[in-house]
N, C-alpha and C positions, 0 to 999 in steps of 0.2 A: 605440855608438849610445846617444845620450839614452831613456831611459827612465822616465816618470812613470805611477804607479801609476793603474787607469784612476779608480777611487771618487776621488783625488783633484781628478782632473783633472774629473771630476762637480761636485763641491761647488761648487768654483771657479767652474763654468759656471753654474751652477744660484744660485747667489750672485751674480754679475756680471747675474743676468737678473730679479732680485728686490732690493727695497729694505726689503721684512719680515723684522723678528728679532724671536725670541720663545721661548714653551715651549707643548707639546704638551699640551693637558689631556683627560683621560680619560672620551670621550663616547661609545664607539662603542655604533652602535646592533644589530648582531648579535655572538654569539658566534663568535668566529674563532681559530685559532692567529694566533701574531706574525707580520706581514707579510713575506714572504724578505728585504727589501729592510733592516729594521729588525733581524734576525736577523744579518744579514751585518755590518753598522757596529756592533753590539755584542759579535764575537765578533773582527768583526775575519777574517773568513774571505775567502777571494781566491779568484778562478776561474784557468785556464787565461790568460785569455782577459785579462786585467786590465792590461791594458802598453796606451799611448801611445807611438807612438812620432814620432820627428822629422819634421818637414811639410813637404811639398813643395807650392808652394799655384799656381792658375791663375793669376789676374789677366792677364797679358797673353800670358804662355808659360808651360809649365809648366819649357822647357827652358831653363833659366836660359845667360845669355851665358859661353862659355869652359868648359862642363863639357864632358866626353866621357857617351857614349852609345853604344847598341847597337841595330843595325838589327833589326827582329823581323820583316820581312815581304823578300821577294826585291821590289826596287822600282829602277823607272829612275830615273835622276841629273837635274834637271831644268836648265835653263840662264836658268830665269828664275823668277822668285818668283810669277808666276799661274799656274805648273806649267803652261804649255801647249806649251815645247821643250822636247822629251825628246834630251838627251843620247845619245851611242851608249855611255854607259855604265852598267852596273847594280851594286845593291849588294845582294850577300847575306844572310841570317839568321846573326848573329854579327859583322858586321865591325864595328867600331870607328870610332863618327866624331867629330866636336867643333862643338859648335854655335857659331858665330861670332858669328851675333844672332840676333833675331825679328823676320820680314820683313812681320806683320801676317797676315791672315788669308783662307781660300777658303773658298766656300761649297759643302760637301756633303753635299748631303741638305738636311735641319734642323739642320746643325750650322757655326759659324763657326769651322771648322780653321784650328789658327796654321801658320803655315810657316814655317821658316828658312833660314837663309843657313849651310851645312855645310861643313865640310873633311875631305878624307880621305889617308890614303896610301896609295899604290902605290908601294913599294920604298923609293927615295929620294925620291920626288916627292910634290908635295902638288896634290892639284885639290880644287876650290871647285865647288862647288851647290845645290839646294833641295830638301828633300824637307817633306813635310809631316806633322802631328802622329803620324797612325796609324802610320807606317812605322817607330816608332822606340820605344825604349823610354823614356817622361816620369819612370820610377823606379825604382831597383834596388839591391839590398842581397847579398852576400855571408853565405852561413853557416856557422854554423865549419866544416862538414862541406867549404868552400871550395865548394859549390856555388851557382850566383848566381842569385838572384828578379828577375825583370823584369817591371814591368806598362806595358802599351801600352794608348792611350786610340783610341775609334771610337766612332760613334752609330749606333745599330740602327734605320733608322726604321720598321721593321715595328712593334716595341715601343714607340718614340720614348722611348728611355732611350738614356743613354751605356753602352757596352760596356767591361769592362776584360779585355784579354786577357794573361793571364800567362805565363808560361814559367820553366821552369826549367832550367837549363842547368848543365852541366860546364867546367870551367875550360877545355877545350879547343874551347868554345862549341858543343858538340852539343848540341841541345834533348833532357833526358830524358823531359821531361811539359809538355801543356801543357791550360789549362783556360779557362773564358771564366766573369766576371759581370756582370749587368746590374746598375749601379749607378740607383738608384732616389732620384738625388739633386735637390733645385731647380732649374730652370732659367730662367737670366735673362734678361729681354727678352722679344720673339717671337722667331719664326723668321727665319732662323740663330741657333738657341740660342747661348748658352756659358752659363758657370758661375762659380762662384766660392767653390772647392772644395780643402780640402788632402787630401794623398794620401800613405798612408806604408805603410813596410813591415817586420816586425821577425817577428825568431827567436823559440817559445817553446823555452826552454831547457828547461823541466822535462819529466820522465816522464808523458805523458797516462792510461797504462794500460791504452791500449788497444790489444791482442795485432796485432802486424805492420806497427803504423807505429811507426818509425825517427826521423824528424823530423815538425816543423812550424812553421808559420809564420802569420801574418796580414796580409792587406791590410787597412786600416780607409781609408774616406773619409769627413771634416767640416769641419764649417764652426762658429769659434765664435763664435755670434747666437745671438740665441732663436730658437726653430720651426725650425732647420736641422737633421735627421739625423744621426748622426753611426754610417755603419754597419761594423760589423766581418765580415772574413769570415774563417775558418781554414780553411788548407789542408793536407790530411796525405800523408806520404808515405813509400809500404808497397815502398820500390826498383827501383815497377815503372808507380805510374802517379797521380797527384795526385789525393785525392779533394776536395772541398769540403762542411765540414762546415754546417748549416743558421745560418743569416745570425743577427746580433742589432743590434740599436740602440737609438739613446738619442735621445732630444729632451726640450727644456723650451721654455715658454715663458711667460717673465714670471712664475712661480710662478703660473698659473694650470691646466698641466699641464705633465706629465712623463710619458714611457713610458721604460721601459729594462728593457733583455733581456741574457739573459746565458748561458753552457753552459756546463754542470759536468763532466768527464769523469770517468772510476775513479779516478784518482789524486787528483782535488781534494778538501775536507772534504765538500761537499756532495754528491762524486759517488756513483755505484750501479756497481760490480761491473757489466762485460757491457754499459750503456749510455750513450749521452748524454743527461743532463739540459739543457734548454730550460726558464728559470726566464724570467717576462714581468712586471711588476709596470706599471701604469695610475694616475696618482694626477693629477683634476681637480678642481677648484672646484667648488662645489654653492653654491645657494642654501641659507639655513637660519633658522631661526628668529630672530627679531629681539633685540638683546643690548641692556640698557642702556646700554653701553658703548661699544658701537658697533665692538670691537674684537677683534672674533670671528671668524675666516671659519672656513666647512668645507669637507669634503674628504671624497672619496670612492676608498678605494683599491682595484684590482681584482688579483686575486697568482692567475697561471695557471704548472703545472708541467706540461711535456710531456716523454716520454720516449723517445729514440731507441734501438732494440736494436740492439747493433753485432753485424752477421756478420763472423766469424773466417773464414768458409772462401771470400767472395766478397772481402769487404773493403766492405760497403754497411751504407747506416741503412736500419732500418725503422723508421717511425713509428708509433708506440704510441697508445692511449689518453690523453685527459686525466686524469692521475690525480687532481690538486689544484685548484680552482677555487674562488677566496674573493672575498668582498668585504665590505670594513669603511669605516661611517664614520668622518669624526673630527672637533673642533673643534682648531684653532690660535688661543692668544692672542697675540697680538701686543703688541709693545713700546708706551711712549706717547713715544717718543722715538728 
């Protein structure tokens, strides 16, 4: 699996969304340590959590023509694309199908679910039907441990966010855990929402340090534009049951602001022994004082560190106190060309 470092894949974004180059000059107006954010790009230090991985994006399906798939919900077979003939047949959690095409979309709830045109087999036979988006899994990655991540898409309209439901399964497609998050992503149009949203999912290889989980992994969903979210979630897994460690994300927009979050665990340079670190860095536009030059803007950056205590004996975060909470201004010069 492609894997791009995340800080890079920041720059990039954050560069693609700004047409100013220049150098930082040294105006801040309170005393502060070095911003996490400016600490991390001068040391060069990585989280856990710093992987990109390959995207599976909506626009019209998320379930691209001709791949194979895996059902996540026990669902009847339908014999027409506005799912209103239900077949006398069903399909269970775990089987195997292949999306043929994208048959366009129904509306449930607040949301414009795509459907498709499916094949399956039974033995040596192939039968053909519709099932629709929720029933099936939009994305899924294999881990070395050969166990397979599956995320299935639904809309909550209690919360009126899209729901990602995951699962984790055995090569012999037994679900061993499964977990639910509300992605708190844009949505376009009115109602019947949809999106326009990549989705992906990758192994962290490394040792997090933290006592009883075994693996892990992340689902991230974004979008690259300014103002889109781009949020990560990790998930750990202690042999017995998936926990979900607290969310972070990134947005910019137009160099006028940026927010980006991040977790540290034991094992990484910035981690603490026992917890997760929650680093949050806020960096917007301000007004400022009038420059001869005309070639000034300033910036106001706000750098929060929160800290999760991990329990060994449940396997749960307790959320701690703020320990670190700063805010510094700054002027940037800009180029004249």
């Amino acid at each position: 699996m492609k894997q791009l470092l995340f800080y890079i894949s920041l720059v990039i974004f954050l560069t693609a969304c700004s047409e100013n180059t220049g150098d930082a000059s040294s105006s801040d107006t309170t005393t502060v340590i070095p911003s996490i954010t400016d600490t991390l790009h001068s040391k060069n230090i990585l989280s856990a959590n710093d992987y990109y991985g390959s995207n599976d994006s909506y626009y019209e399906a998320l379930n691209k023509e001709g791949t194979q798939t895996i059902v996540t919900s026990e669902t009847p077979i339908f014999e027409d694309s506005l799912l209103l003939e239900r077949s006398q047949l069903s399909l269970f959690v775990g089987e195997e199908i292949t999306i043929e095409k994208s048959c366009g979309t129904i509306t449930r709830g607040n949301w414009a679910e795509p459907v498709y045109k499916i094949s399956y087999k039974t033995g040596e036979d192939i039968f053909y039907g519709y099932l629709s988006q929720s029933s099936i899994a939009c994305i899924q990655d294999t881990l070395k441990s050969n166990k397979i991540v599956l995320l299935s898409l639904d809309y909550n309209n209690t919360s009126d966010k899209f729901t990602g439901n995951i699962f984790l399964m055995d090569q012999s497609r037994k679900i061993l855990s499964t977990s639910q998050i509300l992605f708190d992503i844009y949505k376009e149009g009115k109602s019947p929402y949809s999106f326009y949203y990549y989705f992906s999912i990758g192994e962290i290889e490394e040792n997090l340090g933290l006592e009883g989980i075994h693996e892990s992994f992340y689902i991230s969903a974004g979008y690259d534009a300014c103002g889109y979210p781009h949020i990560t979630n990790i998930f750990l897994w202690n042999d017995k049951k998936l926990l979900l460690a607290p969310e972070t994300y990134s947005v910019s927009d137009a160099g006028v602001f940026y927010a980006n979050g991040q977790l540290y665990f034991p094992a990484d340079s910035l981690g603490r022994p026992g917890y997760v670190v929650q680093i949050f860095e806020v960096v917007e536009q301000i007004d400022g004082p009038e420059h001869p030059e005309n070639n000034v803007e300033y910036y106001n950056k706000d750098s929060t560190v929160i800290l999760y205590k991990w329990n060994n004996t449940n396997y749960t975060f307790s959320k701690a106190d703020t320990v670190l909470s700063t805010s510094r201004k700054y002027s940037y010069q800009t180029s004249d060309y």
